[in-house]
C-alpha positions in Angstrom: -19.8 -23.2 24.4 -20.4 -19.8 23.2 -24.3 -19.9 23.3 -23.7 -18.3 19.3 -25.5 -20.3 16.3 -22.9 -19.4 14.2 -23.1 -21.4 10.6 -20.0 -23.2 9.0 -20.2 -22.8 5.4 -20.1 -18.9 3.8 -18.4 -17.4 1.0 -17.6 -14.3 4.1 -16.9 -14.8 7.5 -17.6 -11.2 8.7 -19.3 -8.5 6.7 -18.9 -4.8 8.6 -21.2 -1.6 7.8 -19.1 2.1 8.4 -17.4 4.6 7.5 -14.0 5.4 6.3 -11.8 7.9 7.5 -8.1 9.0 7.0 -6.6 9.6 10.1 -4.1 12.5 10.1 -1.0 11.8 12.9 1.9 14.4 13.5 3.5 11.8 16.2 4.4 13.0 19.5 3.9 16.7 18.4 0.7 18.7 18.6 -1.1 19.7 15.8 -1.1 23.6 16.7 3.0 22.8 15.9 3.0 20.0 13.6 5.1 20.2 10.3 4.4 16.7 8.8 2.0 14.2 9.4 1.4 10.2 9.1 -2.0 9.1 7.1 -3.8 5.9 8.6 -7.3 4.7 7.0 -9.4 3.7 9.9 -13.3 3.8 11.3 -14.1 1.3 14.0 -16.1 -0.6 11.9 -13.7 -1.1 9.4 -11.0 -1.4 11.7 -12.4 -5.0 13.2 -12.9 -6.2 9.3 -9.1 -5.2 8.6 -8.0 -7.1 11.7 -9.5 -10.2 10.9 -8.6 -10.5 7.3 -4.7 -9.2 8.1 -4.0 -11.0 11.5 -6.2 -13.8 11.6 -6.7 -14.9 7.7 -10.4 -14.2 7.5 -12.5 -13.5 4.5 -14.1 -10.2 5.2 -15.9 -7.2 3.5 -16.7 -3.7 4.6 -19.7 -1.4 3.3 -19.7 2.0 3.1 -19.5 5.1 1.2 -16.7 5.7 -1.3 -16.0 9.2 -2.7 -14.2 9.4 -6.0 -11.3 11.8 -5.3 -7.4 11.1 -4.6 -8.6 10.8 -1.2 -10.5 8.7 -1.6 -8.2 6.2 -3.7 -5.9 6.4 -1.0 -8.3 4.5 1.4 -9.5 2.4 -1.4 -5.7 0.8 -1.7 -5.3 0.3 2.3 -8.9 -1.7 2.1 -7.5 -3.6 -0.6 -4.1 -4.4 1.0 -5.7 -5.4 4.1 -7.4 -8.2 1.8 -11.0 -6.6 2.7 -13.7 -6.7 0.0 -15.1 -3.4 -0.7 -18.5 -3.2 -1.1 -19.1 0.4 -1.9 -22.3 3.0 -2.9 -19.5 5.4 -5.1 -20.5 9.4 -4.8 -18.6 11.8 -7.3 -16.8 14.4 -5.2 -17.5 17.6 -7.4 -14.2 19.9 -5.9 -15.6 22.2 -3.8 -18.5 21.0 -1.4 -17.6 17.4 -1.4 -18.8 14.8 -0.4 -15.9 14.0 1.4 -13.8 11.1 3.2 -14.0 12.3 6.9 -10.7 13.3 8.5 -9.9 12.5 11.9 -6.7 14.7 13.6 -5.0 13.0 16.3 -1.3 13.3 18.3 -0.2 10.7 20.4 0.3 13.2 23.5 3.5 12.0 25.5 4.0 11.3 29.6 1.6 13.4 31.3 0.5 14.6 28.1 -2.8 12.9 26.8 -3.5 12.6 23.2 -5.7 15.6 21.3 -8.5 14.0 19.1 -10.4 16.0 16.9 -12.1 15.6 13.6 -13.7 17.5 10.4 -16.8 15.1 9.4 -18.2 18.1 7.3 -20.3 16.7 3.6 -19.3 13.4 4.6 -20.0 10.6 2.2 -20.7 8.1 4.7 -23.2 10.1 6.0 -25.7 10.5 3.3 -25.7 6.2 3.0 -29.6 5.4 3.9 -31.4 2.1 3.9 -32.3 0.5 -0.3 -28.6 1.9 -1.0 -27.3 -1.8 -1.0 -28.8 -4.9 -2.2 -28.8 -7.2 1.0 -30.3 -10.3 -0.6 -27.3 -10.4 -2.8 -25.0 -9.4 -1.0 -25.8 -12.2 1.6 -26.6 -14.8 -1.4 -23.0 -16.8 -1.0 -23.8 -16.9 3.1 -22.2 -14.7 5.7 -21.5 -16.0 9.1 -21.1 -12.3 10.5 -22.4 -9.0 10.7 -21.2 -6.1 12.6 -21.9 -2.5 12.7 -20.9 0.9 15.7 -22.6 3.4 17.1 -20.1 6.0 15.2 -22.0 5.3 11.9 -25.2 4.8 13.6 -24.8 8.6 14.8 -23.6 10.3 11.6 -27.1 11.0 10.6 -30.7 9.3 11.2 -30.7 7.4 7.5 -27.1 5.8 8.9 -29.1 4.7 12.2 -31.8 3.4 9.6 -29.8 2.1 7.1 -27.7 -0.1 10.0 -30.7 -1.4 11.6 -32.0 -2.6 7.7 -28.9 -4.8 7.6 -29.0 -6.2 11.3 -32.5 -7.4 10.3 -31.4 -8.7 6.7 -28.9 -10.4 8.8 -30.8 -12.1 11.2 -33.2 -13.2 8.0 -30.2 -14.1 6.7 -28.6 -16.7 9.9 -26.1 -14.6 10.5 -25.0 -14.0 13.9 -24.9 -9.7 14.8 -23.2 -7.5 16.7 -22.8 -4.0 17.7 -20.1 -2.0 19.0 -21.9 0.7 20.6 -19.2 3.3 20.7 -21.0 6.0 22.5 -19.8 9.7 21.4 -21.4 12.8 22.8 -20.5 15.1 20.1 -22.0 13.2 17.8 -25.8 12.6 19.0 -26.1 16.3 20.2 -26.4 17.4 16.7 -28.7 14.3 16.1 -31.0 15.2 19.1 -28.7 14.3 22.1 -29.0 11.3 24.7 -32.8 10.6 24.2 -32.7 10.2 20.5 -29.5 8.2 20.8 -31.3 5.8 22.9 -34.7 5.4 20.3 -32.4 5.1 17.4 -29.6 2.8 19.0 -32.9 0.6 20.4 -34.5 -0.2 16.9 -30.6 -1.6 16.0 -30.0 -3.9 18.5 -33.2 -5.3 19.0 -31.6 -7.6 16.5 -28.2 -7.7 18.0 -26.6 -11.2 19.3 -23.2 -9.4 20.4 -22.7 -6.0 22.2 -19.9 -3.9 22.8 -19.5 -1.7 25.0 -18.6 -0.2 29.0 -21.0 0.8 31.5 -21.2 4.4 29.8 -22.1 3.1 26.4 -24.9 1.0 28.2 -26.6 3.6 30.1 -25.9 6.3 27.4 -26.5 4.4 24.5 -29.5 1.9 25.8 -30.9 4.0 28.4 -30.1 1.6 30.6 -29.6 2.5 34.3 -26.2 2.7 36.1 -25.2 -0.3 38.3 -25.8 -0.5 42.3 -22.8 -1.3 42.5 -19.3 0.8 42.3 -16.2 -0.1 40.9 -13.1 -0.1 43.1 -10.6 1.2 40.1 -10.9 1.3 35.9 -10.2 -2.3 35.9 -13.3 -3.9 38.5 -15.4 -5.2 36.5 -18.4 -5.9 39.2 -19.9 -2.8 38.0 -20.0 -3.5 34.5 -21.5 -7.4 35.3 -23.6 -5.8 37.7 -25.9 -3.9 34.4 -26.1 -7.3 33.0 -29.7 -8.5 34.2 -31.1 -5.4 33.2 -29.4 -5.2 29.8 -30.7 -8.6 29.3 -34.4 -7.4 30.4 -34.2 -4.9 27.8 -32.7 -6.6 25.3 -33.3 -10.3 25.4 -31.7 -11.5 21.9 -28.4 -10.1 23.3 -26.6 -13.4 24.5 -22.8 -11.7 24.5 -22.0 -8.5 25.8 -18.0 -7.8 26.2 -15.9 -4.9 26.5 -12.1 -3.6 27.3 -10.9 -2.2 30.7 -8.1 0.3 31.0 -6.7 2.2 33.7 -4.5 5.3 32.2 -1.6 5.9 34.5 0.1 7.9 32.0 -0.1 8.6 27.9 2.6 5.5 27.1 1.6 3.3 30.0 -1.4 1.7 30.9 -2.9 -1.0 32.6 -5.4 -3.3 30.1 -7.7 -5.8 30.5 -11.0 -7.2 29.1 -14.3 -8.8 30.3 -16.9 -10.6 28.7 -20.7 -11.9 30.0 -21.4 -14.5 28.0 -24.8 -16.6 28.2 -25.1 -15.3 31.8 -21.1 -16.5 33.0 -18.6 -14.2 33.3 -15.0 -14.0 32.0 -12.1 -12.1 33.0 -8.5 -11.8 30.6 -5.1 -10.6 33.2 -4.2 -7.3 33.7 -1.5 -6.4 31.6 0.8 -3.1 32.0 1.3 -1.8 28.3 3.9 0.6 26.9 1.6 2.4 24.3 2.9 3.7 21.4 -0.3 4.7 19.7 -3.4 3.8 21.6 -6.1 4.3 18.5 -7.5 1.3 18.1 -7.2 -1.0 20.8 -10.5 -1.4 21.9 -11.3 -3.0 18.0 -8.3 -4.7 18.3 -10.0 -6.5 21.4 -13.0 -7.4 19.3 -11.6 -8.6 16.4 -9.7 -11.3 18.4 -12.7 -11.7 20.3 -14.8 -12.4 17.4 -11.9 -14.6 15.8 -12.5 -16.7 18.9 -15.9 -17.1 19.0 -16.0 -17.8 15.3 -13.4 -20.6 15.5 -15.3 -22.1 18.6 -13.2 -21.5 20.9 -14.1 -21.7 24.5 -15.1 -18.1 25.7 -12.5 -18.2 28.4 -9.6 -18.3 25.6 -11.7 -15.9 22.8 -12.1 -13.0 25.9 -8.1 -13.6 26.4 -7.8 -13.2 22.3 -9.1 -10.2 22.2 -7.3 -8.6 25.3 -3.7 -10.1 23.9 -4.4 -8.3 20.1 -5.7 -5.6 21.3 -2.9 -5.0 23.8 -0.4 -6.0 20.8 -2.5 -3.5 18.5 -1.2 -0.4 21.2 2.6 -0.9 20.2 1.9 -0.7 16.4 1.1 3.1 14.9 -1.9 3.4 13.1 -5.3 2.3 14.3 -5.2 -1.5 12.6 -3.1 -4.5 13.2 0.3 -5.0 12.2 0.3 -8.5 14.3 0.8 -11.9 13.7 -1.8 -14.7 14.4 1.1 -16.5 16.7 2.2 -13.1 18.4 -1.5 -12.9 19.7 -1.5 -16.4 20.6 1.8 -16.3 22.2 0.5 -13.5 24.3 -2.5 -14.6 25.9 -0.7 -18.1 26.4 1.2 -16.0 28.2 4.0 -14.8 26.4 6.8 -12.0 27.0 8.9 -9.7 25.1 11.6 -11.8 24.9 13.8 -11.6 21.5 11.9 -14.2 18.8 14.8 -15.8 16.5 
């Protein structure tokens, strides 16, 4: 099937390790204008956890930093109402240095307009998390059948990279299956010691890893791995992505999975989407779908999340790649950066389905 040992019984289906940010959204209109904004409670790691629980009735649990302030609160209640279990170190935010929940800015741009992305990540809470800050042993005592973890929290400071590679070995002790979502972000790792330290600390993570995430950019930045021979005609060939497979598995011979989303932007509120998975050395390939977008933070964890969902139900990969692409695509029409979809929208979908009026 999948070529995953992934065990039956567990008090969790999927445990995630991030961080938690507040995403600030002024709609259509940039910030440099805005008079109002939306708030969302996001981070990628998170995100996937969220998804499963909400859309696809999983138990799951997120760890990460929690910072006693209003802020703070907020996010707490959006983890709880998307039924994820909080498993929290708590820091006392003392008013004037922090630590703080990170804030991430982002419009949704318009036509020919592309969204603006920025963030403040100052004192973060998240990022003082290092590894003996949680208790693995009980914390996996009940069983969990799955443990993920990004590349954003990996790069928020070197005792996150340490802290996240602790808990993919605790979970491989443990029988659970691992992945990563490697998530590749410049800005980050230059203040961490760029490209080359990305590549050491990112390599002691996923030498544990069963599942990767991730384009041919987040392979060759993130694993050091070099670029494929071959070219891609357009955004959505995937020949060049399958092409780094051998050598990712050379490198990294534990990794039996490696998926990831392909979009072509034609403009900000219409794209072309699609997704790709190697799994066990076969390949798989979802339909290209043109999507109106109406917020597109948070797709590409949309696609996991369904993904996973598939591969943890035992489905055949075929049907958990086309998962994935169908909630992820769904994800795009909803705002805010997790899922506001039904388990039989998704499966309508990548049956197949159409926007045709449900009564």
């Amino acid at each position: 099937m999948n070529s995953l040992n992934i065990r039956k019984d567990a008090d969790l289906d999927f445990l995630s390790l991030g961080a938690l940010v507040h995403r600030l959204d002024p709609g259509i209109v940039p910030f440099r204008k805005a008079s109002e904004c939306r708030i969302h409670v996001s981070g990628g790691e998170f995100n996937v956890a969220a998804n499963l629980a909400d859309c696809f009735g999983m138990r799951t649990a997120i760890v990460s930093a929690m910072s006693d302030y209003p802020i703070g609160d907020l996010i707490a209640e959006r983890v709880r109402a998307m039924s994820v279990k909080p498993i929290y170190k708590h820091f006392q935010h003392d008013g004037v240095t922090g630590p703080n929940m990170a804030t991430v800015y982002s419009d949704r741009g318009f036509g020919v307009r592309a969204p603006v992305v920025f963030y403040n990540r100052s004192n973060e809470a998240a990022a003082r998390l290092k590894p003996g800050d949680f208790d693995w042993k009980a914390i996996f005592a009940g069983g969990v059948r799955w443990v993920h973890s990004g590349g954003i929290f990996a790069a928020l400071s070197p005792s996150t990279a340490e802290l996240a590679a602790e808990l993919m070995k605790a979970a491989r002790d443990a029988g659970a299956v691992t992945s990563f979502d490697l998530n590749f972000r410049e800005k980050l790792w230059k203040i961490h010691g760029g490209d080359t330290r990305a590549v050491e600390t990112i390599g002691r993570i996923v030498e544990n890893v069963d599942v990767l995430v991730g384009n041919e950019e987040d392979l060759q930045k993130g694993l050091g791995i070099p670029g494929p021979e071959v070219h891609a005609k357009s955004k959505l060939d995937p020949s060049a992505f399958f092409a780094m497979m051998e050598n990712v598995v050379k490198k990294l011979p534990r990794v039996k999975i490696v998926a990831t989303t392909l979009r072509e932007v034609h403009s900000t509120n219409r794209h072309s989407w699609s997704a790709v998975a190697w799994v066990g050395g076969k390949t798989y390939a979802a339909p290209t779908a043109e999507l109106d977008v109406y917020d597109r933070v948070g797709g590409g964890d949309g696609f996991a999340s369904g993904f996973f969902y598939g591969l943890l139900t035992g489905e055949a990969p075929e049907l958990a790649v086309k998962l994935g692409w169908a909630h992820g695509a769904l994800l795009t029409t909803f705002p805010g950066d997790t899922t506001m979809a039904t388990l039989d929208q998704v499966r309508a979908f990548a049956k197949g389905g159409s926007a045709r009026i449900q009564r």
